[in-house]
N, C-alpha and C positions, 0 to 999 in steps of 0.2 A: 362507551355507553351510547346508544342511539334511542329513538323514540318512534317505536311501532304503531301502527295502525290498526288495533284488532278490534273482527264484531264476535263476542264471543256467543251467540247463538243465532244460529242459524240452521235452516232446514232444508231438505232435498224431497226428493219422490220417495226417500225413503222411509220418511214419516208419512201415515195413512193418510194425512191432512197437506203436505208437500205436493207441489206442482210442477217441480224443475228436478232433471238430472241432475248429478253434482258436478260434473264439470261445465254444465253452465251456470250453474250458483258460484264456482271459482273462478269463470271469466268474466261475471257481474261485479265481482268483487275488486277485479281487479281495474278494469276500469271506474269502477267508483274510487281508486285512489287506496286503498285498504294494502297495506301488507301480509295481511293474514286472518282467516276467519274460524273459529272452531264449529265442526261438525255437531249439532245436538241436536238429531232426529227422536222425535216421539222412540224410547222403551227400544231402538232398534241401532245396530253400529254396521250394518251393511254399507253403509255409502264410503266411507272412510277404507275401507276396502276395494271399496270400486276403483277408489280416486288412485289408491297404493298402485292397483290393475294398470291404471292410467296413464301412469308416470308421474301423476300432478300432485302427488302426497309422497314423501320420503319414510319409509320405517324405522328408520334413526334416527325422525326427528329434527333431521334441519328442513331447511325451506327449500324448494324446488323453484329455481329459474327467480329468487328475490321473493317469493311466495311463499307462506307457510300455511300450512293447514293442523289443526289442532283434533285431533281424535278427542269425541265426548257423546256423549249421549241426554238428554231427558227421560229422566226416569217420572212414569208415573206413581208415584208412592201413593199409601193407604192415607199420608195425610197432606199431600199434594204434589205439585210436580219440581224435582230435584234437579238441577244440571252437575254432570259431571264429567273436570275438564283432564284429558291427559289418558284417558280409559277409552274405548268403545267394545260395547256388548250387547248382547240381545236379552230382555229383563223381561219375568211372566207376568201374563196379567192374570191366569190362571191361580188358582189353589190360596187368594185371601191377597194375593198383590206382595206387595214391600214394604218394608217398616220405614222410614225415613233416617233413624236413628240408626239402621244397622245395615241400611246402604251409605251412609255417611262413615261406617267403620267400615264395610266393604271398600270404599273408593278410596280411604285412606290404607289399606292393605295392600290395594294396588301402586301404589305411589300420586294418586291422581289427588284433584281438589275437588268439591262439594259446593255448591252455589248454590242460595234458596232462589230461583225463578223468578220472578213479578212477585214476591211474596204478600203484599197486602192487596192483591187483584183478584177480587173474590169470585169476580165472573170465569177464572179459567185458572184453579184452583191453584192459586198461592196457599204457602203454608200457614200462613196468621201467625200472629204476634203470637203465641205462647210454643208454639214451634220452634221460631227464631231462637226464643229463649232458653230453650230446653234442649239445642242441637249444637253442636259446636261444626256450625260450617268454616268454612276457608271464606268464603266473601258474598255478596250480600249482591242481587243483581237491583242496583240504584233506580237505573232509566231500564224501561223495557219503552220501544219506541210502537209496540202494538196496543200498550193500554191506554185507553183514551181517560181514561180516569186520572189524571193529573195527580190526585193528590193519593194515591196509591202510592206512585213514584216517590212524593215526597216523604211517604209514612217511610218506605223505604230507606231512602239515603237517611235518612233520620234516626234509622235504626241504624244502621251501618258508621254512622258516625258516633250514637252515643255508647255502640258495643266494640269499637275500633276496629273494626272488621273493615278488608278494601271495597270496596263501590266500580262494580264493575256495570256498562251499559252493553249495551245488544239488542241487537233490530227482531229479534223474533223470527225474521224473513221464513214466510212461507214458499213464495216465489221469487225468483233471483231480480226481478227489479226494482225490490226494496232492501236486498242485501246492504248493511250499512247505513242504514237510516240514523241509527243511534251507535258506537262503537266506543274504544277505550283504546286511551292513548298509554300508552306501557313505555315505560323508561326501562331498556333491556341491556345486557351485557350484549346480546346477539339474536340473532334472529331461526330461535330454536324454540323445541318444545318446552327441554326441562328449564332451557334458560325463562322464558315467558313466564311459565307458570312457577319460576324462582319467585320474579321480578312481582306477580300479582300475593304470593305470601308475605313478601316485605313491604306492600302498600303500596309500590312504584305505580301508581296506576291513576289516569283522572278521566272520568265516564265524559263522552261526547255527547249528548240530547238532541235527541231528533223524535220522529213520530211520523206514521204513518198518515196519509189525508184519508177522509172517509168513499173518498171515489175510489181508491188504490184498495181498502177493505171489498166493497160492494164488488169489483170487479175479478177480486182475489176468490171470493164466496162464488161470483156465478159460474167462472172458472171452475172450480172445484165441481160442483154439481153436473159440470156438462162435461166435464173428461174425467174425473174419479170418482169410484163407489165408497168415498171416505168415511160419509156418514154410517154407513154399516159396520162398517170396522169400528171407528170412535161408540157407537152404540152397544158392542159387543164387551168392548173395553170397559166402558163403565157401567153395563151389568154384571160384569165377573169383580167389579171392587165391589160393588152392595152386593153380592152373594158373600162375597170374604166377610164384610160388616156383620150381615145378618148369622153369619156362621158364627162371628167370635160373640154377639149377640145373645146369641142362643147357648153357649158352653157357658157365660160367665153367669147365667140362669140356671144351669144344672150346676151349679156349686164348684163350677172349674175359675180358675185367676184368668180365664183366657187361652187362646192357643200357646202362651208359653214364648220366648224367644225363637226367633226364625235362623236357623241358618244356611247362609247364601253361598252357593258352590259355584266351582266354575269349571268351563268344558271348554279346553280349547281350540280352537280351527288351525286350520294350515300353519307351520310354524314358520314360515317365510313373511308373513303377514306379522309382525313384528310388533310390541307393543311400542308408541312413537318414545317413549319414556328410554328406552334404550338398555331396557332390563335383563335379566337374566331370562333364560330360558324357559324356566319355572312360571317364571311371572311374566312370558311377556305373549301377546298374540293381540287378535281381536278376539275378545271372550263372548261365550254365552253363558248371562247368568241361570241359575238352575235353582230352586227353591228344594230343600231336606223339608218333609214332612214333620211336622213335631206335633206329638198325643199333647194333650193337655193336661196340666198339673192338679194334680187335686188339692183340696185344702189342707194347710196340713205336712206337708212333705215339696222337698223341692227338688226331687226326681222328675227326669221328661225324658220320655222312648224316644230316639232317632231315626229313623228308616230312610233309604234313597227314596224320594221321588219319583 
């Protein structure tokens, strides 16, 4: 049994909002002392592939060179944004977005865990208290070291302790020189994928607190603005979820329950690229998630048409 050093969210250039390639978000890390950080780019699993390219990510799942890196993604769901650890995919923002509840049975299909984000930080859409409760995630993110609202955090761990759910922290890092701000200390058999995210279902885990200072914000944002066209993208994103809104909106007014259950398909890339999980063939790659169109149900009958996307 050893005791890892992991930030379990963290960002690259591969999220629209990211500022650093991944390998130097995995050389930041490692000089901040981290043994291992999970990939959770904004709705996209490119980087994690990058890194496989690299050398600096293993598809089996152990650590490279004492390093480990953790395949995940952020999803933006229709009722906020999900981390999911042990998977990476590309997830639509297109056609009404994602259910929260049926990406959390998505990600448990894949062998992977469900984490609610910053969940009481309303400024950068936690899912809220009646989400938490209504979801059966894997663990609960305790400390995000980007929310400056303190007592977000606490509403958090709070939840996470009175639902016995693990308390995992992560720095949010946008740009790699705040990789590890906030991180979680994992009591592991070893220093692997499936062994980590064993060790985070059995509790083994105690969140590190940290936080960003507000120069390292300010400088992150101007940054942003003078070398990426982020804002556009993040803009586009969150007009195609209030079009999903106003769409299911508009059917539960013409006498429909809603668009009905979503189901989430997967396409997968190069089969060398390996899911780190160490699965079958079936299940294993870096996926891209694909959204099935679904008619709406009328009242009355609980038939629903399926069609590919």
């Amino acid at each position: 049994m050893r005791t890892a050093r992991i930030d379990f969210h963290v960002h690259t250039r591969f999220s629209p909002d990211g500022l650093d390639d991944p390998h130097r978000v995995v050389a930041a890390a490692r000089r901040a002392g981290l043994d291992g950080i999970a990939i959770t780019d904004h709705d996209r699993g490119g980087a994690y592939a990058r890194l496989i390219d690299a050398g600096l990510a293993n598809p089996s799942g152990d650590a490279v060179d004492g390093f480990l890196v953790i395949p995940g993604v952020e999803v933006s769901t229709n009722q906020g944004h999900v981390i999911i650890l042990g998977a990476s995919f590309d997830t639509p923002v297109q056609s009404g977005g994602v259910n929260a509840d049926e990406l959390v049975e998505f990600a448990h299909r894949l062998g992977g865990l469900a984490v609610a984000a910053h969940p009481y930080d309303r400024f950068r859409s936690g899912v809220g208290h009646a989400v938490l409760d209504a979801i059966a995630f894997d663990a609960v993110e305790a400390c995000n070291s980007k929310t400056f609202d303190r007592h977000a955090n606490r509403l958090a761990a709070d939840h996470a302790a009175r639902a016995r759910l693990p308390a995992l922290a992560g720095s949010d890092a946008h740009e790699a020189r705040t990789v590890g701000r906030a991180h979680t200390l994992v009591m592991t058999e070893q220093l692997s994928v499936p062994a980590v995210l064993s060790a985070v279902r059995l509790g083994r885990v105690t969140p590190v607190h940290g936080s960003h200072t507000r120069t390292e914000l300010w400088r992150y944002w101007v940054r942003g603005w003078l070398t990426r066209p982020w804002l556009m993208d993040l803009s586009a994103r969150a007009a195609w979820r209030m079009a999903g809104a106003m769409l299911s909106h508009s059917a539960r007014r013409g006498g429909h329950r809603g668009v009905g259950p979503m189901r989430l398909e997967m396409e997968r890339v190069p089969a060398r690229r390996r899911n780190a999980l160490g699965q079958s063939a079936s299940n294993a790659g870096v996926w891209r998630l694909t959204r099935a169109t679904t008619q709406p149900r009328r009242e009355g009958t609980d038939e629903m048409a399926v069609g590919s996307a």
